[in-house]
C-alpha positions in Angstrom: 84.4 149.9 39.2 86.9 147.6 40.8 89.6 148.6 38.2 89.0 152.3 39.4 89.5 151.0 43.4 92.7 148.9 42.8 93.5 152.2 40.9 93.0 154.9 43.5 94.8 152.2 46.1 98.3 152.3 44.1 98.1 155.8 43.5 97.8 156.4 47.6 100.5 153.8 48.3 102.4 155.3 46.2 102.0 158.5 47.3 103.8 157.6 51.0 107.2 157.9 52.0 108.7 156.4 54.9 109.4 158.3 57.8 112.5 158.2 60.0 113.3 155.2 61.9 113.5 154.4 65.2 117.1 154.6 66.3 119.0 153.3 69.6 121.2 155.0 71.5 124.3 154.6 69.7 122.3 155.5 66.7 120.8 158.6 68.1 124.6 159.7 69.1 126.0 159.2 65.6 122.9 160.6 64.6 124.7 164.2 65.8 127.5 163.7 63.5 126.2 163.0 60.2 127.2 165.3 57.6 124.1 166.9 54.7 126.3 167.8 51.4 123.8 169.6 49.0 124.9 169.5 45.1 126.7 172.4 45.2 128.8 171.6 47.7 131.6 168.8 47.0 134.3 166.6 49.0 137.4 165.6 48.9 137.4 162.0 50.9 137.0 159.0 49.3 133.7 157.7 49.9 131.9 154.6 49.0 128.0 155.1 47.9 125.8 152.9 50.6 122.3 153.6 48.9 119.9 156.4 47.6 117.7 157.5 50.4 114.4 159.8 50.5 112.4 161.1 53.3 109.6 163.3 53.5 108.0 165.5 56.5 104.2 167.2 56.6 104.2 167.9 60.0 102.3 171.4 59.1 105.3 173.8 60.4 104.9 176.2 62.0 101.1 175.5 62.8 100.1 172.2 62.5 97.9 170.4 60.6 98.8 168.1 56.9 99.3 171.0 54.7 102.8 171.4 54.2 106.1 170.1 55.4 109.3 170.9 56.7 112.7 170.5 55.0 114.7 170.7 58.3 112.6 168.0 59.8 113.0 166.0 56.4 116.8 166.4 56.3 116.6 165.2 60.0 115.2 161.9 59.3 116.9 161.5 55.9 119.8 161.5 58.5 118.4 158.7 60.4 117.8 156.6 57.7 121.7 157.1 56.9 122.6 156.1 60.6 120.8 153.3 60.3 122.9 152.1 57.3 126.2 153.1 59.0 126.5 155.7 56.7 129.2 158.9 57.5 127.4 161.7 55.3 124.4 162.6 53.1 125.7 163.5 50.0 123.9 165.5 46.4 121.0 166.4 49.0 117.8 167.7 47.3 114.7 169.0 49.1 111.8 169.7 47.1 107.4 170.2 47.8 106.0 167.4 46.4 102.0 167.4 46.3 99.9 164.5 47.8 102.5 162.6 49.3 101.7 160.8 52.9 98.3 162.5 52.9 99.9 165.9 52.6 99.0 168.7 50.5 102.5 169.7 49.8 105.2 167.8 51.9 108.8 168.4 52.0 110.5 165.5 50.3 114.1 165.3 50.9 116.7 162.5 49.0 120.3 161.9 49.0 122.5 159.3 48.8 124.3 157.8 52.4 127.8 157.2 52.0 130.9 155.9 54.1 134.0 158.0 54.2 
């Protein structure tokens, strides 16, 4: 029994993505200027790859409640996660449902990977 408990703990930690962070004022401002490249779409600076970031969003859109997310708000704080590593751009951006994730029942998962132009 306390096999089964330590594993239905991991399984709901594992199951939570970090939301957006909290940004200060310069942050929020530069927060306006950060560019979301999906994988279609391609650039020509020369950029240099800060990390691989994900963020996810059940905020229930349009109605409330945990049952699904939204990609716009999960785009929105993969954005702030970039600020917040002085990144320019989000770049090979994926959004995707993913099942069970911060309590949800399907949440909007969102990665990328913040770069500096």
């Amino acid at each position: 029994m306390r096999i089964f408990a330590i594993l239905v703990s991991a399984v709901i930690l594992g199951g939570c993505v970090s939301g957006a962070p909290r940004l200060t004022a310069e942050q929020s401002e530069k927060l306006k200027t950060i560019e979301v490249l999906n994988s279609e779409q391609t650039t020509a600076k020369p950029y240099t790859v800060l990390k691989e970031i994900s963020a996810a969003d059940c905020s229930g859109a349009p109605y409330g409640g945990r049952v699904w997310g939204d990609a716009e708000k999960a785009i929105e704080a993969l954005k702030a996660k970039a600020v917040v590593l002085d990144a320019d751009a989000v770049i090979n951006t994926k959004c995707s449902a993913a099942p069970l994730v911060n309590n949800c029942w399907a949440a909007k998962v969102c990665s990328g990977i913040a770069v500096k132009w």
